[in-house]
N, C-alpha and C positions, 0 to 999 in steps of 0.2 A: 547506112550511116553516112551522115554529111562530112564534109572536107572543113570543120570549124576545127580552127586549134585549139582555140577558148573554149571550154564550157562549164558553165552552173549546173549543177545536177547533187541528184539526193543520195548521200554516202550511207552505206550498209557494212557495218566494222564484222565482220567472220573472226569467230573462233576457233582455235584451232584446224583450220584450212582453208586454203589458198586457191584462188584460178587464175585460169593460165587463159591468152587467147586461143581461142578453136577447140575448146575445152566444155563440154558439157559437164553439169551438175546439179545434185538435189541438194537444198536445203532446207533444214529444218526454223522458220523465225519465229520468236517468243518474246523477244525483252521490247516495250512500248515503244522507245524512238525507231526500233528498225522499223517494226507494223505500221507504224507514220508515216515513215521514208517508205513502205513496199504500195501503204497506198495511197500518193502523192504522185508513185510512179503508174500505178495503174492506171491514172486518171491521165497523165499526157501520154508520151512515146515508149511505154513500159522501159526505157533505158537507167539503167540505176551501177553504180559506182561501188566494187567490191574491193574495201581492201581489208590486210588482216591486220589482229590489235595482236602488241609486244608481251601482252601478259593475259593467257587462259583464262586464267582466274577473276579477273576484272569484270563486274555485273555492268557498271554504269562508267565505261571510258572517255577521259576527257580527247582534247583535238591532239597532248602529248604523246598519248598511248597509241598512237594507231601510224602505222606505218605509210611512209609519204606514196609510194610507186603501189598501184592497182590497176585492177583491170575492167574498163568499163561493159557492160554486161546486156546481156539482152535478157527480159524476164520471158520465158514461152509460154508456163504455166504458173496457176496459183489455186491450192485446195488448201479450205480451213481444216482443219483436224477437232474432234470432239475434243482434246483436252484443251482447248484454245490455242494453240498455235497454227503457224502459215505452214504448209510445203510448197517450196517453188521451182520451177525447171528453170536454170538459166545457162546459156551458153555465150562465154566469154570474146570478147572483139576486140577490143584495141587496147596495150599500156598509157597508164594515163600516169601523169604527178600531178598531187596535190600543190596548187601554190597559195590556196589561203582557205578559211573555214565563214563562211558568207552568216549561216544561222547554225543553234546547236543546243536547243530549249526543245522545242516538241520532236524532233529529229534533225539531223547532221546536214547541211546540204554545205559543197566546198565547189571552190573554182580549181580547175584542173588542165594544167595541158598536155596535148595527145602526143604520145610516143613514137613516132615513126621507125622500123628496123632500118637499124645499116647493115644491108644486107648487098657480097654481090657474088652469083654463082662463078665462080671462079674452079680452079684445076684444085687449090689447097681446102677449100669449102667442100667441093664433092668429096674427097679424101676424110674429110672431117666427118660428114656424113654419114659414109659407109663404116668408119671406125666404131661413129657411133651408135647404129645400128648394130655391129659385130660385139659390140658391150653389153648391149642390152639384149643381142640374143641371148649372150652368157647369162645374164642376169637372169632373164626369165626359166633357164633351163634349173639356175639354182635356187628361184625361189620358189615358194609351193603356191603362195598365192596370186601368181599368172600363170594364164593357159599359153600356150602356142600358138594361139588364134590374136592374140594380143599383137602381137610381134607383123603378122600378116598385114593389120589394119594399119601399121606404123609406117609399113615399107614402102604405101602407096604413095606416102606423101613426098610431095617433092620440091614442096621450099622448104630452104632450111634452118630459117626464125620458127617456122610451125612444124617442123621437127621436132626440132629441141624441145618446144615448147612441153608436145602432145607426149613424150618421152619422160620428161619431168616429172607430168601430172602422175603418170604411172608409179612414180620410185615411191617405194616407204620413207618418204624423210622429215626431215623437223622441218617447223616452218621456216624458223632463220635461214636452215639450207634451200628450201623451196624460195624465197623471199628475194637470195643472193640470186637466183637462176632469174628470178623475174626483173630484178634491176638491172640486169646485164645487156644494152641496147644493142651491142658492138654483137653480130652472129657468130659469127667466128670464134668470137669469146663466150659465146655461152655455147657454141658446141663443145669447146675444150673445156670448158668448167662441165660442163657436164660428163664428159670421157670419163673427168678427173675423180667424180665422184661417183662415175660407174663402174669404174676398177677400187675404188674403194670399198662400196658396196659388195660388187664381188667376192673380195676378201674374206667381208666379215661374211656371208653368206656359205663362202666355203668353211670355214673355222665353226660355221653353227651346225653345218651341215654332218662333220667332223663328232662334234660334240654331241649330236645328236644320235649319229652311227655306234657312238661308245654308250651313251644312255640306254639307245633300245637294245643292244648287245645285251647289257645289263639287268632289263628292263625282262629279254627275253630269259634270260638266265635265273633269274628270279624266279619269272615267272613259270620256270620251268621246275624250278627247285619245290617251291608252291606245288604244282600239280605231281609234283613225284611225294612229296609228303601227303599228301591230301589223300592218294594213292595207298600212299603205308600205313597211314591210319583208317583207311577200310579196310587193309587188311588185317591190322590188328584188331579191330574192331570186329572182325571175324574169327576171329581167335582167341576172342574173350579176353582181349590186353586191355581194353577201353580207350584211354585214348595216349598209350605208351608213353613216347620220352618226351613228347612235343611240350604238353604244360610242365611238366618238371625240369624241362633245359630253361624255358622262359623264365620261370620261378625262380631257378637259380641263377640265370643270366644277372636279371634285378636285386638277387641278395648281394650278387659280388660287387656289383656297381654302387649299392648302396654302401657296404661293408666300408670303414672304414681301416682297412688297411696299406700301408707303402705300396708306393706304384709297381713294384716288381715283382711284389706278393700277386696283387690282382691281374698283370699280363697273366701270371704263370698260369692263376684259375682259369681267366679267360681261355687259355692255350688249351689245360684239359676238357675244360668243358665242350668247345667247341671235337676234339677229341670223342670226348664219351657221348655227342649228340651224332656223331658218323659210324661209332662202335655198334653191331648188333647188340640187342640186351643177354642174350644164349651168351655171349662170348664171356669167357671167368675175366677179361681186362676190365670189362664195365663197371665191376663190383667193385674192383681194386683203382677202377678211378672217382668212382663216385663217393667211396670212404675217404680220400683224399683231398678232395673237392670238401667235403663235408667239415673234415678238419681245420682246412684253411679256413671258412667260413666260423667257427664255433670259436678256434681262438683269440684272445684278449690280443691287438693290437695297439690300439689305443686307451681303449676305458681306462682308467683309474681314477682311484675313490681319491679325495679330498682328506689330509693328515687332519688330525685334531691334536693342532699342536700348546693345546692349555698342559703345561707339565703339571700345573697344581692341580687341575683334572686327573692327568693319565699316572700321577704320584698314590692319587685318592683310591684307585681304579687296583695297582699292585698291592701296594697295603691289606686291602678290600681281601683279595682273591687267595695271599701269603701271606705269612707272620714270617719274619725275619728277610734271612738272603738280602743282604741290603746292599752288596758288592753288583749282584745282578741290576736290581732296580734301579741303582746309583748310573750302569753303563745306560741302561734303556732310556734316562732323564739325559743323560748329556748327548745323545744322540738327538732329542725332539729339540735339546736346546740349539744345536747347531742348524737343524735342518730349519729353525723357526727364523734365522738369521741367513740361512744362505740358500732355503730351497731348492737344490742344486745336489745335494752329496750323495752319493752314491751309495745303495743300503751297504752296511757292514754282516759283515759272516762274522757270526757267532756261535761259539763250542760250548753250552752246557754239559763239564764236566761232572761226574759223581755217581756214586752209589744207586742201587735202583730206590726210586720210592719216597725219592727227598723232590717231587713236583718238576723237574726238569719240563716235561712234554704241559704240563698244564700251565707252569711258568709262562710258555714259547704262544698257550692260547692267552692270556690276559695281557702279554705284548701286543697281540694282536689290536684285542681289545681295547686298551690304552688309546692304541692312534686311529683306532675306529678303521683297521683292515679289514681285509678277507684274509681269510685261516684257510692254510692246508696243510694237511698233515702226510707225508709219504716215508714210512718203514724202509732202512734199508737193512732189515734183520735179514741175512741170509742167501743175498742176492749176489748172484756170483757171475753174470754175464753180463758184459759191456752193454748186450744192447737195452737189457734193463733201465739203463744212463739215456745212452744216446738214440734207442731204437731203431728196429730193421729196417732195411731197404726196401724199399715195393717190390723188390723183385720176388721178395718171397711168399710163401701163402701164408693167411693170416696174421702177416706184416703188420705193428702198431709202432706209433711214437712211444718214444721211455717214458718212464715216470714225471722225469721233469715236465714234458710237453703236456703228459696227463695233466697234472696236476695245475699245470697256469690253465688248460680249458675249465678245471673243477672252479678255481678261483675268479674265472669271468674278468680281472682285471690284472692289468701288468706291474700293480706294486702290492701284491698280499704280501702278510706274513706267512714262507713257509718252511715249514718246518721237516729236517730231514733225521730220524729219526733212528739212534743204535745205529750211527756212523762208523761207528767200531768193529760192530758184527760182518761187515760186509769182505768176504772173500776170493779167491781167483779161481780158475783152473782153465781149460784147455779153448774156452768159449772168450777168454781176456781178462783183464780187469778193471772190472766195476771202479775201483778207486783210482786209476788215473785218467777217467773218464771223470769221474766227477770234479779233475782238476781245473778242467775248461768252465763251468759249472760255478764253484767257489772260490775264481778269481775273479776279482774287479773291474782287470785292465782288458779282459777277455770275454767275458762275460754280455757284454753288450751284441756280440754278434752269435751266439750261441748256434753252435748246427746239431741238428737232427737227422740222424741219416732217413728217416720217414718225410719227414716235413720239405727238407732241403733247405729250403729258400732261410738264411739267416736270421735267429728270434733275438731281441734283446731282454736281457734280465738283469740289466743294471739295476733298474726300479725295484726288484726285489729283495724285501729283508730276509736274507736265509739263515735262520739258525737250527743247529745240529746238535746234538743228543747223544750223548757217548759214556759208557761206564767207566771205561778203561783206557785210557789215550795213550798208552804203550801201545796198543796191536793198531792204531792209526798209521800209514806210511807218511813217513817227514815231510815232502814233498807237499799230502796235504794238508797234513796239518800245519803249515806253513801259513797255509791262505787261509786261517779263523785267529782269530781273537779267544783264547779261551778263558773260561769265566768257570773255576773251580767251585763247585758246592759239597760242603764238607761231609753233612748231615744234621742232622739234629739233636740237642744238647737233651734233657728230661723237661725241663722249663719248657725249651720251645716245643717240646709234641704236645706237654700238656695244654699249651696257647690251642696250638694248632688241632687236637683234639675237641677242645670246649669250644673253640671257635668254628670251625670248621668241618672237620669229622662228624661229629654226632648232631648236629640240625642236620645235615646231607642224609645222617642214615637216619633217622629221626621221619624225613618226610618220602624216605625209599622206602621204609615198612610201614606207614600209612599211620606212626603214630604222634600224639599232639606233645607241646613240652610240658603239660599237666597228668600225662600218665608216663614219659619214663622222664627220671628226672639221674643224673650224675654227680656225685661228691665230685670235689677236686682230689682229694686223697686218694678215694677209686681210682680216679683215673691214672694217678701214680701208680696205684699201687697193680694196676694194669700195662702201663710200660714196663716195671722194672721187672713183673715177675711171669708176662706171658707174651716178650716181645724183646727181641735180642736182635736190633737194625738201627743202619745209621736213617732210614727214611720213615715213614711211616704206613706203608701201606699192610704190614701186617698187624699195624695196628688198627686202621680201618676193618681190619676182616674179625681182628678181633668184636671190634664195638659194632657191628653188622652179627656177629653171634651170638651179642649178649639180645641185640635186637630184637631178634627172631625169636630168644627163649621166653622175652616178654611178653612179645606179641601171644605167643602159642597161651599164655598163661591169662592176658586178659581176654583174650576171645572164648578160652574155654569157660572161664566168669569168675577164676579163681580170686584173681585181685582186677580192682577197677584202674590203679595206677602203684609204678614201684618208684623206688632211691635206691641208686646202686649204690652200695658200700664194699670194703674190703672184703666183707664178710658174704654177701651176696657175689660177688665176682667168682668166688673160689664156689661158694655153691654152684653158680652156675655153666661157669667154664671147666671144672674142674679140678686137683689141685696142680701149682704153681709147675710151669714148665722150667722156669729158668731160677735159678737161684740169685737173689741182689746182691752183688758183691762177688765177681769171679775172683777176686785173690785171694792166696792162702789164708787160711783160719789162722795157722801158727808161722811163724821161723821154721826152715825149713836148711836141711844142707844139703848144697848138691840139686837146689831147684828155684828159678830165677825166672822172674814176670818179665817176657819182652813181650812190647808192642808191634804190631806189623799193617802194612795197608794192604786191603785185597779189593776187588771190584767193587765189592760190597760196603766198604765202608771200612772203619780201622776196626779190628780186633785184637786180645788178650792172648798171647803165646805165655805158656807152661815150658820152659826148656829144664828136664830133667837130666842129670851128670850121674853114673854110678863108678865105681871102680871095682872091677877084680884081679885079682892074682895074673899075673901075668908076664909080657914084655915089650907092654907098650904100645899093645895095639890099638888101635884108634875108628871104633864103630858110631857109625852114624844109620838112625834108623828116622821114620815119621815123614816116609816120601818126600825127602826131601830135594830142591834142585840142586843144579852144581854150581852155580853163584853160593847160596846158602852152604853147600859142602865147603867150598873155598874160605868163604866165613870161619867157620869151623879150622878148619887147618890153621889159618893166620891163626885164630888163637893158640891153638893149641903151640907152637910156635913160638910165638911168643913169651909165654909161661914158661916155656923149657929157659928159653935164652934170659928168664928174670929169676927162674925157680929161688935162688938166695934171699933176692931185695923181697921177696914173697913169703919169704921163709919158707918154701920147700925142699921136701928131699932133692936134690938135684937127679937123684939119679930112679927118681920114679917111674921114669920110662921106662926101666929097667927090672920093673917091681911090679909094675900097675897096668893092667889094659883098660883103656876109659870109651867107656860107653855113653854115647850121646844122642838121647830121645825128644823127641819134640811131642807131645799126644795129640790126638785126632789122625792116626796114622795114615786114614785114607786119605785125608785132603791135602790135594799137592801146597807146597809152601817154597818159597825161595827169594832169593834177594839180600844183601847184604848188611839190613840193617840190625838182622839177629847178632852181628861180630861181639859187642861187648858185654852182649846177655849172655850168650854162650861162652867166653872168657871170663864172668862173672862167676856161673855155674861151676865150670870148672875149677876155678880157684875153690872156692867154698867147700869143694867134694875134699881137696888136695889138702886145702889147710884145716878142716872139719869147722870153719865159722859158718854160722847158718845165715841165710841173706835175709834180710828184714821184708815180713811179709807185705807191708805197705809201698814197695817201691817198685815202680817197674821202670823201663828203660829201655832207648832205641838209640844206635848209631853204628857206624861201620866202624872197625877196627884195623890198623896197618899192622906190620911186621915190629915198628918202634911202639907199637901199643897208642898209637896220637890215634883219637875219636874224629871219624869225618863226618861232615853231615850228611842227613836222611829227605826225602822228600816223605809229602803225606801228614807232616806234622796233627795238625790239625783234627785229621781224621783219626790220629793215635790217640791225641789227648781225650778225645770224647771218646774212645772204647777203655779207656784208663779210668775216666771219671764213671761212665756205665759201670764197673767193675771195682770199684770202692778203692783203687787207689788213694793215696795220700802226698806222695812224694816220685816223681818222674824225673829223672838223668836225661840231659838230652843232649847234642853236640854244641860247644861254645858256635861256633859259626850258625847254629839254627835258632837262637836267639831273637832273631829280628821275626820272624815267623808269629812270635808271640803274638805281637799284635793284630792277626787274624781269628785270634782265640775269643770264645765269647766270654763278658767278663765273672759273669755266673761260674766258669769251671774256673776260670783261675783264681777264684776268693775260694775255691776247695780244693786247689793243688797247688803244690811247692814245686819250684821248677827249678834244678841244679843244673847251670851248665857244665859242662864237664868238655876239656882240651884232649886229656888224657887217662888210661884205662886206671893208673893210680888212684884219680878222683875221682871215679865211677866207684870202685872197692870200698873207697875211703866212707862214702855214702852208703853204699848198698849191704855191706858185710858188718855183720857185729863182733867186736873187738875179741868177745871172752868166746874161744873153743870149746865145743863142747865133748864130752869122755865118750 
């Protein structure tokens, strides 16, 4: 190379890398101005001008894009390559600065002047030197991509501008960093820029090295895990397992991942699964985690269905499915009404009170219906252990979630209608009880976090509409019956079975015995005359079994070809069921003395008490027979009690205790009876025996009686009045305070009943007993 400071010469812009002087290098040329410039230089002193461009990416860089400091270069070699490109050997000599760009149309050529190092071997220079050698031994111990032979060829050299240089070329770095190294004249300064980014490097070399030592740890561990499976499954594979737990952990790894339930639900799966994929399958834990796993997976966490909150829809829907009950349907409407306004409320617990057979459980399905739920039905007839509720532990064998948990996996969503069914039935004994388990259950405020001792992990069941089923809501404990709403169903008046029959009842058994409505056809009179005289309930289901019996007798008759089609009449009914089981009109034929219609409520519905008074010879003694309780006994005594302490204003002997033992029968002797609303029926009777007036056979009569003879009121009302109207009453005493009751009465029974309030036992007499004694 000449001593010119100046020169013109042909620029070649490198992508992505940089030369250094003393620096050998292959590259690869392609793009048209370089091939220009490589052979413009071929042609004089193969000498050609490498510097590097600021942006990779750049096809066609102007004179901006390319950096001012490069290294003027010697070309050695030049081979065309079949795809069209140059490779060329060039080894770099002297820094140069660009200071102007001469031409830049068919290739680059620029004026340039030459670099000279300020170099001077000094005591702090060798020092610098040897540093930097000691850095980049490090370096190459810590990188994988230099050998040790690298290092050898560095230490020969011994200026320290071509030091640095040849040290640089070596490092993995950007070109910016490469770029600063080459602009650096001053030696001294680029051996310390370089130290500075040899311990830097270093750094990160160590921390990769690091991270690398942890990956292949992992990497080994893995891969270890991998061959100890691959392992277990030839040997289950020899054992006739096929391919054991491996695709059934993955399969269920992805169900719980996908599942959409609370993050704390899916740790817990994740936790057993990874559990039951280390458990042998021989071990009895595997069974008892994988049913576990199974459950959390099948229950409703999220899903639920969309309310169909059209009330003139879900109004249409009750109607539809029930004749009457309109206290129930009324609560079911103002429920969709609210939730239509505030989609927010929390389901309400609901008690369908009543009798069996008045539609309670089929009611709780057309609820359903209405809001377009899912229906579940769970009995708690009979169930006497807690964990029936809340369900067993896993620690035991054959461990399951209760009812509850069952039953939201049957419903697939977390807001069905469900329905708990003969809440009343349910009892204790030494296993807990069942009913203040289900208090957690049919509270509101509580109810969102629901636990299972099987499941664990906390279920919400705020979403759920639970309504409950009960005959009797005396044997319910207060506590729960606290937490429902109940919704009393009285029974059914003759009107509404016979609705409820024509409309309902007999299409149902009609298309159960496979017959069309052109061969059995129903009077309306029949079917009267079918409730009143072979069906004695407040509900209707034995009237169903009824018109299922006429059913069957038809059937039998047109298959055997006797008639092609019938009309039931009065007169066919009794042909074919029978004659009449029940008599229409349970009260007295005549006046009677010494016998008094009280009404009473039992599980079943209300029915007609007989209470019979006899008197004999005696001193007063005072029998009670007709299984009676000791409420009803107490009854009993108040009257009798009282009569003594009125015997005058009564016109009796006063001193007939003393003459008379009175004998007090209730009939139906086996069936237990009790409760205190018999008081004024049984002080009625009595009077009538005492003073020989007969009680007028059209009136019957319910309320408690005190010591001063004041009438208190009765629950049940309702239920009385329709076993009063069943039974041909005419006129009913009832207590002035249960007045207001009336208007729960259908208006059908009250256009056929008289209704006396009555304060006191005086008014009761005054109504019930006939004036003229008889001989």
């Amino acid at each position: 190379m000449n001593n010119e400071k100046n020169l013109t010469i042909p620029l070649l812009p490198l992508r992505g890398l940089l030369i250094y002087p003393s620096v050998v290098l292959h590259l690869d040329v392609g793009r048209d101005k370089s091939v220009e410039a490589l052979e413009k230089v071929m042609v004089n002193d193969h000498r050609i001008f490498l510097a590097a461009q600021k942006e990779i990416s750049l096809e066609d860089p102007e004179s901006s894009d390319i950096y001012e400091v490069g290294t003027i270069s010697m070309v050695k070699q030049m081979l065309k390559l079949p795809n069209g490109t140059i490779r060329i050997l060039v080894e770099g000599e002297q820094r140069a600065q660009i200071t102007s760009f001469d031409k830049t149309d068919d290739y680059f050529e620029v004026n340039v002047d030459l670099i000279e190092d300020e170099e001077e071997l000094d005591i702090e220079t060798q020092a610098l030197m040897r540093n930097a050698l000691d850095q980049f031994n490090g370096y190459i111990k810590l990188s994988s991509k230099m050998t040790p032979e690298t290092l050898a060829t560095v230490s020969d050299i011994e200026e320290p501008g071509r030091l640095a240089d040849v040290i640089a070329s070596h490092l993995s770095l950007k070109i910016k960093e490469k770029q600063e190294i080459l602009e650096v004249i001053n030696v001294k300064d680029r051996l310390q820029k370089l130290i500075e980014i040899l311990t830097n490097e270093q750094e990160v070399l160590g921390i990769e090295k690091k991270i690398g030592q942890r990956v292949k740890k992992s990497m080994e561990r893995t891969q270890k895990e991998y061959y100890l499976r691959e392992q277990m499954k030839a040997i289950q594979k020899e054992l006739g397992e096929k391919e054991g737990k491996d695709s059934e952990v993955t399969s269920l790894r992805e169900e719980i991942v996908a599942a959409e339930m609370p993050q704390n639900v899916k740790d817990t799966a994740l936790k057993e699964l990874n559990r039951y994929e280390k458990i042998p399958s021989s071990s009895a834990e595997s069974g008892v985690i994988r049913n576990y796993i199974d459950w959390l997976l099948r229950l409703p966490w999220t899903n639920q269905t969309e309310d169909d909150l059209d009330i003139n829809h879900a109004e249409e829907i009750l109607n539809q499915d029930h004749y009457g009950l309109e206290k129930v349907k009324e609560r079911v409407l103002e429920y969709l009404a609210v939730q239509k306004l505030t989609r927010s409320m929390k389901g309400p617990i609901l008690c369908l009170a009543g009798p069996p057979g008045v539609g309670k459980t089929s009611l709780a399905r057309s609820v359903a219906k209405s809001l377009q739920r899912h229906f579940v039905r769970v009995s708690l007839g009979g169930v006497r252990d807690e964990a029936e509720i809340r369900g067993h532990r896993r620690t035991y064998v054959g461990a399951m979630p209760g009812r509850i948990i069952q039953g939201m996996k049957k419903a697939e969503t977390i807001n069905p209608v469900f329905l708990l069914d003969e809440i009343d039935k349910m009892s204790n004994d030494f296993r807990g009880d069942p009913a203040s388990a289900m208090l957690e259950v049919l509270d509101p405020e509580q109810n969102n976090t629901f636990s299972d001792h099987y499941i664990e992990e906390p279920y919400d069941l705020s979403k759920v509409m639970f309504i409950t089923t009960a005959n009797n809501i005396a044997t319910i404990p207060r506590p729960l019956l606290d937490r429902m709403e109940i919704l009393q169903i009285a029974g059914y008046t003759e009107v509404e079975k016979q609705h409820i029959a024509l409309g309902h009842l007999i299409p149902r058994q009609l298309e159960e015995h496979g017959l069309k409505k052109s061969q059995l056809k129903f009077r309306d009179d029949a079917v009267l005359f079918l409730i009143r005289h072979y069906t004695r309930e407040a509900g209707v289901r034995n009237l169903e079994r009824r018109i299922a019996s006429l059913c069957r007798k038809v059937t039998k008759i047109i298959v055997s070809g006797k008639k092609k089609s019938m009309t039931i009449t009065d007169k066919q009914v009794e042909n074919l069921l029978g004659k009449p089981l029940f008599r229409y009109g349970l009260a007295e034929t005549e006046d009677q003395i010494g016998v008094a219609t009280g009404l009473a409520y039992t599980a079943f519905g209300g029915d007609t008490l007989s209470i019979e008074v006899s008197l004999s010879p005696g001193k007063g003694k005072l029998t009670l027979t007709g299984k009676l309780g000791d409420v009803m006994k107490e009854s009993a005594q108040a009257a009798f009690s009282y009569i003594r302490s009125k015997a005058e204003e009564l016109t009796i002997d006063p001193k007939f205790h003393e003459k008379y033992d009175i004998h007090i029968h209730v009939p139906e002797g086996a069936t237990p009876k009790d409760g205190p609303s018999a008081g004024i029926t049984i002080a009625t009777a009595v009077v009538s025996a005492l003073t020989n007036k007969p009680v007028k056979k059209e009136v019957g009569m319910t309320g408690e009686i005190t010591l001063r003879g004041r009438v208190l009121p009765i629950g049940g009302l309702k239920e009385k009045t329709l076993s009063a109207h069943r039974a041909g009453l005419s006129t009913i005493i009832i207590p002035k305070e249960n007045e207001r009751d009336l208007d729960d009465i259908p208006e059908s029974v009250k256009d056929d009943l008289t209704f006396i309030p009555a304060a006191h036992l005086d008014e009761v007499l005054k109504v019930a007993l006939k004036d003229v004694a008889r001989k």
